[in-house]
C-alpha positions as CSV (number, residue, x, y, z in Angstrom):
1,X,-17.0,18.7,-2.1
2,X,-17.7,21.8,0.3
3,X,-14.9,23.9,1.5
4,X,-16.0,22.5,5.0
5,X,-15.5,18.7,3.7
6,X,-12.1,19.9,2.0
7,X,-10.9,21.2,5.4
8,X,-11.4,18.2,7.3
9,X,-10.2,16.0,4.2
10,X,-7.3,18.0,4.2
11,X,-6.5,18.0,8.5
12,X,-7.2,14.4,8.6
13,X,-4.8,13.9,5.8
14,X,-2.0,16.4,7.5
15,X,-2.4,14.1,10.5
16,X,-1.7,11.3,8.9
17,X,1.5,12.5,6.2
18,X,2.6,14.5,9.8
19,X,2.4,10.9,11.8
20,X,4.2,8.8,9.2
21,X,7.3,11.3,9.1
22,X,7.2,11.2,12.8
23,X,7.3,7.9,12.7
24,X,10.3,7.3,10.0
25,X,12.4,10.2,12.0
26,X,11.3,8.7,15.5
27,X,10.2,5.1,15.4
28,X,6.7,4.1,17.0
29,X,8.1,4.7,20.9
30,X,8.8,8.3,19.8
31,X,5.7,9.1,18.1
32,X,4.2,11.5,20.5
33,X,0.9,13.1,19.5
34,X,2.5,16.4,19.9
35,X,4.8,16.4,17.4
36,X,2.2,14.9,14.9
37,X,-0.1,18.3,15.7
38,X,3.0,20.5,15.8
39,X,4.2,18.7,12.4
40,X,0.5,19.0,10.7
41,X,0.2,22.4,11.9
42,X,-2.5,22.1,14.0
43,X,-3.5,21.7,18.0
44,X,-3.5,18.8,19.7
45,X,-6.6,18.6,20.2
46,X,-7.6,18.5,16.7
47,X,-5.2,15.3,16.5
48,X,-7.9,14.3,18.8
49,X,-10.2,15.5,17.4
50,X,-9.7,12.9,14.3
51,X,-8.8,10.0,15.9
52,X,-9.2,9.3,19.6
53,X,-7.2,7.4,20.7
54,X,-3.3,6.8,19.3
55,X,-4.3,3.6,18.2
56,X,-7.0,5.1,16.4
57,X,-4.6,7.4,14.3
58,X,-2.3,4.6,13.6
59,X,-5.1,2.5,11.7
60,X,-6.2,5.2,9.7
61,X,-2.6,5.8,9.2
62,X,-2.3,2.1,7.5
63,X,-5.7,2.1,5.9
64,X,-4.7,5.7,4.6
65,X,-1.4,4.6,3.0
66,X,-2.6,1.4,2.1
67,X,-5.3,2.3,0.3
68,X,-3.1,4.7,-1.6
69,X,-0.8,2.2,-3.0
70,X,-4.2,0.0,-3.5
71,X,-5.8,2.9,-6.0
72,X,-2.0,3.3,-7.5
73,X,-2.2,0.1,-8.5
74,X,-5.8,-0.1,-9.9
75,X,-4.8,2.4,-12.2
76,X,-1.6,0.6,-12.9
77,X,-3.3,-1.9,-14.1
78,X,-5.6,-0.9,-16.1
79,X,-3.4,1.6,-17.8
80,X,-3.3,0.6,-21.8
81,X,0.0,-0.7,-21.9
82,X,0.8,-4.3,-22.5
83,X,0.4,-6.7,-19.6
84,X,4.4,-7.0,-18.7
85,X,4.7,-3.1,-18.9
86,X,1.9,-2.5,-16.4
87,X,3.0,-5.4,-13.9
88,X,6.7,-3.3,-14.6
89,X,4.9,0.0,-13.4
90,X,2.9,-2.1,-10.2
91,X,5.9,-4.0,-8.6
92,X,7.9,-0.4,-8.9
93,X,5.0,1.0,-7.0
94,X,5.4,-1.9,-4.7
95,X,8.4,-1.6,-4.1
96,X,8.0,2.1,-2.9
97,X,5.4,1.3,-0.5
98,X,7.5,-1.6,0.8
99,X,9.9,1.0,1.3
100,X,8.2,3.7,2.5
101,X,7.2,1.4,5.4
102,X,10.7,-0.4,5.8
103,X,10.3,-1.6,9.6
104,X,7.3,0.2,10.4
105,X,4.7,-1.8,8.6
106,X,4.2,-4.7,10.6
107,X,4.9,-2.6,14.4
108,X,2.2,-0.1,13.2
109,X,-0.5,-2.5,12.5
110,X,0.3,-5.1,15.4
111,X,0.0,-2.2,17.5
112,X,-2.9,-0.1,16.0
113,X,-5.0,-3.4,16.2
114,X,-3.3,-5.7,18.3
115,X,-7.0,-7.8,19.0
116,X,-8.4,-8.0,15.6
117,X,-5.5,-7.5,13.3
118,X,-5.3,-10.7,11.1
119,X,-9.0,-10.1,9.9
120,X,-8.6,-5.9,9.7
121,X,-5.7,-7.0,7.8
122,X,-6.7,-9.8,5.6
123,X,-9.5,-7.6,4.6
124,X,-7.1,-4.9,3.3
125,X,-5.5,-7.1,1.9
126,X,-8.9,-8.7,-0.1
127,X,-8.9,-5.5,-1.9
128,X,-5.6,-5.7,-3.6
129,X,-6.2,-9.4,-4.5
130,X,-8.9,-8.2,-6.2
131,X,-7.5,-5.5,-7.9
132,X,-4.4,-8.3,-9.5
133,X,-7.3,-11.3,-10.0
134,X,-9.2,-8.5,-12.6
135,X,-5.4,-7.6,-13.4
136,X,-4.8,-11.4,-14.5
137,X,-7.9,-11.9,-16.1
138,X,-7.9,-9.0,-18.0
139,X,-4.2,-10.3,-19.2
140,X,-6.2,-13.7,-20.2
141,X,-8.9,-12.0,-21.7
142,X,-6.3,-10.1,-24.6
143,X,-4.6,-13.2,-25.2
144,X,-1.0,-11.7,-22.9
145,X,-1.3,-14.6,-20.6
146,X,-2.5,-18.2,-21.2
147,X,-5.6,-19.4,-20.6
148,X,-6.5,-21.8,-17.8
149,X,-4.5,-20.0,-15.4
150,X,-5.4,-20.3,-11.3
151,X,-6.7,-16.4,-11.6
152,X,-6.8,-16.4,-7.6
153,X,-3.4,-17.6,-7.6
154,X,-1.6,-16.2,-10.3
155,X,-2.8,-13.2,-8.4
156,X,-2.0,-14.1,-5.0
157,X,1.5,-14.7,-6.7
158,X,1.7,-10.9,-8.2
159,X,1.2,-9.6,-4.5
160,X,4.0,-11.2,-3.1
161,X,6.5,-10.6,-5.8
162,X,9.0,-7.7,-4.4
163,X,8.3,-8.3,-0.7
164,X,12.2,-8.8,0.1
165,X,12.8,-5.5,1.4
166,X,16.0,-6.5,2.9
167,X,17.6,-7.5,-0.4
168,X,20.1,-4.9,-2.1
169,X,19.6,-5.5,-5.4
170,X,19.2,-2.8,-8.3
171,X,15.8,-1.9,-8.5
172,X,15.3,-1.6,-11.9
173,X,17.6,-5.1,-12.8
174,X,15.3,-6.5,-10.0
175,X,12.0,-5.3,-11.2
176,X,12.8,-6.4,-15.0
177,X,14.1,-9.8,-13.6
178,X,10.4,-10.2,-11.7
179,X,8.6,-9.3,-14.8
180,X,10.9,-11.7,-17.2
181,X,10.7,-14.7,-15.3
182,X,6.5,-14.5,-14.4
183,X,6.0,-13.5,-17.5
184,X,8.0,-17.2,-18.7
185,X,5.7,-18.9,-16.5
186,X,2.2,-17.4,-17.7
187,X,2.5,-15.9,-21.1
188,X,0.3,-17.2,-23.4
């Protein structure tokens, strides 16, 4: 990658870590493009320059962290660990993203796509099924979990464990208590 390409890599990514600690301090009726540029250290303008509209910067925003906690968990998974280890490690991760975004998640993408968001979102979405359905099979293919499973499923399962932000539970009681009772249900 050139310097040039680094620069903007690294701008565009400013922009984006500046907007979502606006948007944690502030909420989304106080994020003002301002602060993003004064927070990523650059003009205005260059905000603009990025994205142009404020919409436009809150997509990339959820693509940008999205996709993070999507390539987190490809590696996750395919870390050489046993199967129940590496789902450990994923639903941790997941629950840090679902934390990271407590309250925003949902406001951000209604409003940074309010006519198309279903199918932007579904197709997000696609990705990380994909990533747990190779996930699954890989745990059939070794023998971890039993064969004949509903891959899609099984998968589709995996993605919504730890989606109960609003619960105070232990995380690490919580997470092992995920783990132990899927684990019941699939293992070989």
């Amino acid at each position: 990658m050139t310097t040039e390409a680094r620069n903007v890599t690294d701008k565009r990514t400013a922009i984006l870590e500046a907007t979502i600690r606006v948007l944690r301090e502030r909420g989304l009726s106080g994020l003002k493009v301002e602060e993003v540029a004064r927070r990523a250290e650059v003009g205005k303008g260059t905000v603009y320059l990025y994205f142009e509209h404020k919409q436009d910067l809150l997509k990339a925003l959820v693509e940008h962290r999205t996709m993070r906690f999507y390539d987190d968990a490809a590696a996750i998974t395919k870390l050489d660990l046993p199967f129940a280890e590496r789902l450990w490690k994923l639903l941790e991760r997941r629950l840090e993203f679902v934390d990271e975004w407590r309250g925003l998640w949902s406001a951000v993408a209604r409003e940074a796509d309010p006519e198309g968001q279903r199918a932007w979102l579904t197709g997000m979405h696609r990705h990380y099924q994909n990533i747990l359905e190779n996930f699954v099979r890989a745990g059939v293919a070794s023998g971890e979990l039993r064969s004949g499973l509903d891959v899609p499923l099984t998968a589709a399962t995996i993605a919504s464990l730890g989606c109960s932000p609003q619960l105070d539970f232990p995380r690490r009681e919580f997470i092992t208590n995920l783990v132990e009772v899927f684990m019941k249900g699939v293992s070989a």
